[in-house]
C-alpha atoms as one frame of an Amber mdcrd trajectory, in Angstrom:
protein
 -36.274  -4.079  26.766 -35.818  -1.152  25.640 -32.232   0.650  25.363 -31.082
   4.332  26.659 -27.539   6.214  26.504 -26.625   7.811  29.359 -24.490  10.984
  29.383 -22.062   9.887  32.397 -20.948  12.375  35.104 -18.495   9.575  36.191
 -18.056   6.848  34.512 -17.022   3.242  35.471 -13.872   2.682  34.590 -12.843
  -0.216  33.362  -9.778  -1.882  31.305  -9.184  -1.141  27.839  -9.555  -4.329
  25.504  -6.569  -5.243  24.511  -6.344  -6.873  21.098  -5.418  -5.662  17.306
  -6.715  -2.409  18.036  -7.241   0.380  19.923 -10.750   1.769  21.001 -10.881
   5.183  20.147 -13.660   4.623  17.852 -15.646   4.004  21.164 -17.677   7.364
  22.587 -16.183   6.718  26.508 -18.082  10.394  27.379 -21.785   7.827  26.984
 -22.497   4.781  28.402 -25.489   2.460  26.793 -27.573   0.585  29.133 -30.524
  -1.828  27.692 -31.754  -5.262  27.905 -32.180  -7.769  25.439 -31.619 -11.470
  24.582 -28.420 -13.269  23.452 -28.531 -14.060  19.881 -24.723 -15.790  19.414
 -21.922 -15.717  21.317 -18.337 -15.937  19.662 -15.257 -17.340  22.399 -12.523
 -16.606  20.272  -9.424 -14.136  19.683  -8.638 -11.365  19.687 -12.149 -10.661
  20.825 -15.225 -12.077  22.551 -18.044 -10.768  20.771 -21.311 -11.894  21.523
 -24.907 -10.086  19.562 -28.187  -9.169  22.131 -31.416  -8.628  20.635 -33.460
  -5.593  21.925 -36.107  -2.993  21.381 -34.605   0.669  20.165 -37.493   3.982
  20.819 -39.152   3.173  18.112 -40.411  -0.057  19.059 -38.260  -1.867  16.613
 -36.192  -4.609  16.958 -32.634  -4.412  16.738 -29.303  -6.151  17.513 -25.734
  -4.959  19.160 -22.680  -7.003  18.264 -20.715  -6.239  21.772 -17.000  -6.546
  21.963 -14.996  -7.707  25.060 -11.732  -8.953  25.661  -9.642 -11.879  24.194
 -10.304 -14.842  26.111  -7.560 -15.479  27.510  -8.403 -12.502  29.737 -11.921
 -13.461  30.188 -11.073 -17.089  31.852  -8.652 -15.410  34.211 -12.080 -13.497
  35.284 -13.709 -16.497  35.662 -15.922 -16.951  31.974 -16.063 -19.702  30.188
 -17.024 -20.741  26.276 -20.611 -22.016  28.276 -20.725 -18.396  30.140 -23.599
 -16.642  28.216 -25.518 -19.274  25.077 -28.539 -17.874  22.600 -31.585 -17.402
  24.585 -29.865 -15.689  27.632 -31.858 -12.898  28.765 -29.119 -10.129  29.845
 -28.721  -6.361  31.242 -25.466  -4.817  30.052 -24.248  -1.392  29.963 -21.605
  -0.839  27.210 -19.380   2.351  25.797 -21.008   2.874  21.658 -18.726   3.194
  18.828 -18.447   6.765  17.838 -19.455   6.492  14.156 -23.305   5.168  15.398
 -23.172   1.495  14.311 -25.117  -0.841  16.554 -21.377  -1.728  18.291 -20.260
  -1.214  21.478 -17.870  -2.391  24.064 -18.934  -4.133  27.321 -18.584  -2.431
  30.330 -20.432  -4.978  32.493 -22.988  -7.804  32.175 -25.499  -9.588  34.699
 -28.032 -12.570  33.401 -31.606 -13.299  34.383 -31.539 -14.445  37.706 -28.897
 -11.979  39.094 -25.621 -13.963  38.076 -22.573 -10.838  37.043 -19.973 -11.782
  35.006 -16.886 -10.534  36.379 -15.465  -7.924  34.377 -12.293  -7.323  36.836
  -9.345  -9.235  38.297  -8.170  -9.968  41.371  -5.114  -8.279  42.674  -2.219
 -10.875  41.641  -1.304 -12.461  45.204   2.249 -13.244  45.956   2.654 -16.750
  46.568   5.751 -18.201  45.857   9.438 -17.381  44.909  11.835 -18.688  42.607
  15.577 -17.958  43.033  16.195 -17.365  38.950  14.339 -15.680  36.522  13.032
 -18.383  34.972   9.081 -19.182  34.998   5.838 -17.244  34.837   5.616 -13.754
  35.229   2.842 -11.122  35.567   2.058  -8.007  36.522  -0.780  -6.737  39.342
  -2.279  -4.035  37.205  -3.826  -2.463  40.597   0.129  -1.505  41.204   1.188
  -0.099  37.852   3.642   2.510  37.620   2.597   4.115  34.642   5.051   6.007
  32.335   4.365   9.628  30.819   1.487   9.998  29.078   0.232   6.932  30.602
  -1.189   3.362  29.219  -2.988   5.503  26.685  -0.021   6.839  25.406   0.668
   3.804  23.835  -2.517   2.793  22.459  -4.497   6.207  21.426  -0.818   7.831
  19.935   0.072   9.897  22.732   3.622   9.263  21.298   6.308  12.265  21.061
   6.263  11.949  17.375   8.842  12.803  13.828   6.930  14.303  10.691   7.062
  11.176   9.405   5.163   9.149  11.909   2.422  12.058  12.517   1.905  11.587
   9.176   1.824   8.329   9.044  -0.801   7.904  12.408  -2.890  10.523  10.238
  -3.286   8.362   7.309  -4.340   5.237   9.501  -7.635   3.992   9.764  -7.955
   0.581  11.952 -11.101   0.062   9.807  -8.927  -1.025   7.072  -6.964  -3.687
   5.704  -4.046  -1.288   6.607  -4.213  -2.730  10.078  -1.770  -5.483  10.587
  -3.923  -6.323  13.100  -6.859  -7.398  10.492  -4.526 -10.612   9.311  -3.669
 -11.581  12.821  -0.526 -10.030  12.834   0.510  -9.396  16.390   2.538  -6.762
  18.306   6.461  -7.235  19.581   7.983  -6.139  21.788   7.848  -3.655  24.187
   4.056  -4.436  23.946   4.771  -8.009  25.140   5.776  -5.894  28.376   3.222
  -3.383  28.327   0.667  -5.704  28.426   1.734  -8.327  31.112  -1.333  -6.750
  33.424  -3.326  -8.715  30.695  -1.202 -11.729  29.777   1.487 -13.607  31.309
   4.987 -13.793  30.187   7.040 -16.830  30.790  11.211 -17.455  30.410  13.135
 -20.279  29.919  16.665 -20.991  30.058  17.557 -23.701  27.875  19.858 -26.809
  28.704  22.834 -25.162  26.633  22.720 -22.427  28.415  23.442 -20.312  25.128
  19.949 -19.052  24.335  16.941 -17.851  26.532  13.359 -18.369  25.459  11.111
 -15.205  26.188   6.929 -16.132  25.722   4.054 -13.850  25.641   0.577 -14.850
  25.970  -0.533 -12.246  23.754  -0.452 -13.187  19.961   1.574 -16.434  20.943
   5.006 -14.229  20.513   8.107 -16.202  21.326  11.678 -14.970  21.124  14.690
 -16.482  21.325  17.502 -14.874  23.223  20.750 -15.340  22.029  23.454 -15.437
  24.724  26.729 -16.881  22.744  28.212 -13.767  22.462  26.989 -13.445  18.375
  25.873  -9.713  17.007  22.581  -8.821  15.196  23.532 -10.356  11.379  24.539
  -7.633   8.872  21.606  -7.438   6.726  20.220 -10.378   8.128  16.781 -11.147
   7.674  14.177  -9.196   9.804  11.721 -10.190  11.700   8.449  -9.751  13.611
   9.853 -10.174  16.722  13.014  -8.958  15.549  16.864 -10.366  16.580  17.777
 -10.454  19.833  20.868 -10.921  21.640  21.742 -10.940  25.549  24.320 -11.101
  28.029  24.564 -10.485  32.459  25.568  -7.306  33.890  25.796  -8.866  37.515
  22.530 -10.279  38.344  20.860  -8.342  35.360  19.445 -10.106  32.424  20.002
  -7.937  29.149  18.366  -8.092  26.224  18.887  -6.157  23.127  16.666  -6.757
  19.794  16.910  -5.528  16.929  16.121  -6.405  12.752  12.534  -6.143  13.598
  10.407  -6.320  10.322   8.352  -3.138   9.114   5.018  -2.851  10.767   1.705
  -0.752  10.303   1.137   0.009  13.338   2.713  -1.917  16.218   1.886   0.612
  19.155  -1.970  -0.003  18.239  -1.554   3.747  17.443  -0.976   4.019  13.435
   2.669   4.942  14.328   4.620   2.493  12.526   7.742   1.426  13.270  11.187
   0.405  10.736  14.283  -0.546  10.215  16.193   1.164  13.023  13.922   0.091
  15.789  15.607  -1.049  19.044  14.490  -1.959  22.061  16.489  -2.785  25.133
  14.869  -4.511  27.710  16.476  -5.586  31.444  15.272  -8.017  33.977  16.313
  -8.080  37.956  15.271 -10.437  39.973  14.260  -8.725  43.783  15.780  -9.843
  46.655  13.489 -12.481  47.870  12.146 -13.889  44.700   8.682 -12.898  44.175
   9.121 -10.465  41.510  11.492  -9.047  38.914  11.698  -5.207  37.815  11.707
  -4.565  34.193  12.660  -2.080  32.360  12.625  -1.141  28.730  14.190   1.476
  26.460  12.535   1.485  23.275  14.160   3.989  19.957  12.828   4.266  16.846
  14.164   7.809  15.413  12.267   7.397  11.955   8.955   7.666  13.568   9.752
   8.597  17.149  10.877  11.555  18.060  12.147  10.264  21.452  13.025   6.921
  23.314  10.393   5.762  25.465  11.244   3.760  28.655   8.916   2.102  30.988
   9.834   0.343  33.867   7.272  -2.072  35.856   7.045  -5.233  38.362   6.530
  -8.609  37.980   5.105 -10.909  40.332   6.406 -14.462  40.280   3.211 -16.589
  39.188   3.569 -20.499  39.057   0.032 -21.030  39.293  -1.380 -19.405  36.031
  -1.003 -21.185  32.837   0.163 -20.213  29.272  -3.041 -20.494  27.130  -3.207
 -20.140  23.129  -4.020 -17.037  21.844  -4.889 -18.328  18.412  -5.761 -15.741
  16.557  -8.731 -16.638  14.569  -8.910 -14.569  10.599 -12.139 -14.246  10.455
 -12.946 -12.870  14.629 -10.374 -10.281  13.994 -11.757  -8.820  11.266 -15.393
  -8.606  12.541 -14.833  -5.156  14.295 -14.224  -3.977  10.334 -18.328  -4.728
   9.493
C-alpha cells in the first residue's frame, strides 16, 4: 500500500472542482497513485473530502485528506453519502497540492472488488422542449464554446487586468480568511453562468408577470428580476447578487444587474470586483425549444481592464432537480488546515 508520484507525459484530464476556490495550489504536472484504506468520509459542500490511510517509502503510516467536488456534482455522477464508508479498501490516483501537505485532489477512484466511481458525466441528452424560457436549464460541458483565455481564465486570473486588480490578485492568498469563500460566501453572477456545465440553473416567471426569478444551484443564489420598468435605486443598498432589472427586445430576455456588493474575490481568481460592476446577461430561446443561447457582457473598469463576454448553450432539462447547496462553515474551511 504503498504510494508513488508519477511525472505524467499526458495526463488525464479531468474537471476542475468547482467550489470557493480555485486549484492552483494543486501540482497538475504529477499525478499520485497509492492505495490505502478509508478513514472518514465527509458528503458535504463545497467539497467532498474523504481521508485514506496508507504506507509512504519509509514504511510509515500516513493519511491524505482528498478533495473532490461539491455534491451536488457527485450525485449527478452517480455517488451517494453511502458511496465509500471507513474501512473501504481503495486505489486512487490524485493531483498533490503544491506546497507538500498530505492533500490532493481526486482524479479517479476504484474500491476493492473492482467497483469505479464515476468521475465524469454523461453528455446532457436532449429530451424535451418547452416553448418559454421558463424551467431548468443546463449546459453539456462536452459542447462548450469556450471564451478567450478559456475556463481557466476565470478561475486561475487569466483576466486582462487594471493596476489595481493585479495588485489586488497579488496580495490574495485563498489560504486565508481573505477568501470570501472561507465563510461560505458564494459567487454572482456571471459565475452562475459559467458554471451551468456543473449546476443547473432554473427561471421562473411569476404570476404578476412583473418580476422573473433566476436560481443557481451553486451557492443557492437566487435573483429576482425586475421587469416593471423601475431603474437600479440611487444609492440603494448593494448586494451579493446585486440589482437587477429586465425588459424583451423581441423574443430576447434582458437582464441588467447592477449594485452588486464588494467582494474578495468573486472570479475565484483574487480579482475583486466593486462598485461599478455590471453585468448584462441575454437569453434566446432556439427555434424548437430545447435550448436557449446565453450571452453575457460583464464590466468592471476598477479592476478589469476590459469587458468580458461569454456566450454558451443551454439544454432544456426537466428531468434534473434543484438540490441544496448548503454550504457547510466548517467543510469550507478544511482546505485552509
Amino acid at each position: 500500500m504503498r504510494y508513488t508520484i508519477v511525472f505524467a507525459a499526458a495526463l488525464v484530464l479531468v474537471s476542475p472542482a468547482s467550489g470557493h476556490h480555485s486549484n492552483a495550489s494543486m501540482n497538475r504536472d504529477s499525478v499520485l497513485a497509492f492505495e490505502g484504506t478509508i478513514t472518514q468520509f465527509n458528503w458535504r459542500n463545497p467539497h467532498v473530502y474523504f481521508i485514506v490511510e496508507t504506507t509512504d517509502e519509509r514504511g510509515e503510516q500516513v493519511e491524505w485528506t482528498i478533495q473532490t467536488d461539491s455534491t451536488n456534482i457527485r450525485a449527478r455522477r452517480g455517488w451517494t453519502r453511502d458511496s465509500l464508508a471507513s474501512g473501504d479498501r481503495v486505489a486512487l490516483r490524485a493531483y498533490p497540492a503544491q506546497d507538500g501537505r498530505q492533500y490532493a485532489l481526486l482524479i479517479s477512484i476504484e474500491k476493492e472488488g473492482g467497483v469505479v466511481l464515476r468521475m465524469a458525466s454523461d453528455p446532457l441528452e436532449v429530451t424535451a422542449s418547452t416553448p418559454t424560457l421558463e424551467g431548468v436549464w443546463m449546459a453539456d460541458a462536452s459542447k462548450l464554446v469556450r471564451y478567450s483565455g478559456g475556463l481557466a481564465g476565470f478561475f486561475n486570473a487569466q483576466l486582462a487586468m487594471t493596476e489595481s486588480g493585479a495588485a489586488a490578485h497579488a496580495a490574495f492568498s485563498e489560504r486565508s480568511d481573505a477568501n470570501p469563500g472561507t465563510r461560505c460566501i458564494g459567487m454572482p453572477t456571471p459565475l452562475t453562468i459559467v458554471t451551468t456545465h456543473l449546476y443547473p440553473l432554473e427561471i421562473q416567471f411569476n404570476e404578476d408577470e412583473e418580476t422573473i426569478v433566476i436560481r443557481s444551484e451553486f451557492f443557492d443564489e437566487e435573483r429576482t428580476v425586475y421587469m416593471d420598468g423601475r431603474g437600479h435605486p440611487e444609492g440603494g443598498d448593494r448586494l451579493l447578487a446585486g440589482h437587477s432589472i429586465g425588459w424583451w427586445d423581441d423574443e430576447v430576455l434582458i437582464v441588467d444587474t447592477r449594485n452588486f456588493a464588494d467582494h474578495r474575490s468573486p472570479y475565484q481568481s483574487g480579482v475583486p470586483s466593486g462598485a461599478q460592476k455590471h453585468v448584462v446577461e441575454r437569453y434566446r430561446l432556439t427555434e424548437d425549444g430545447t435550448r436557449i443561447a446565453v450571452e453575457f457582457l460583464l464590466e468592471d473598469p476598477e479592476y478589469l481592464a476590459e469587458p468580458l463576454t461569454h456566450t454558451r448553450e443551454l439544454v432544456y432539462s426537466p428531468h434534473l432537480v434543484m438540490s441544496r447547496y448548503d454550504c457547510d462553515p466548517q467543510t469550507t474551511r478544511r482546505f485552509l488546515n
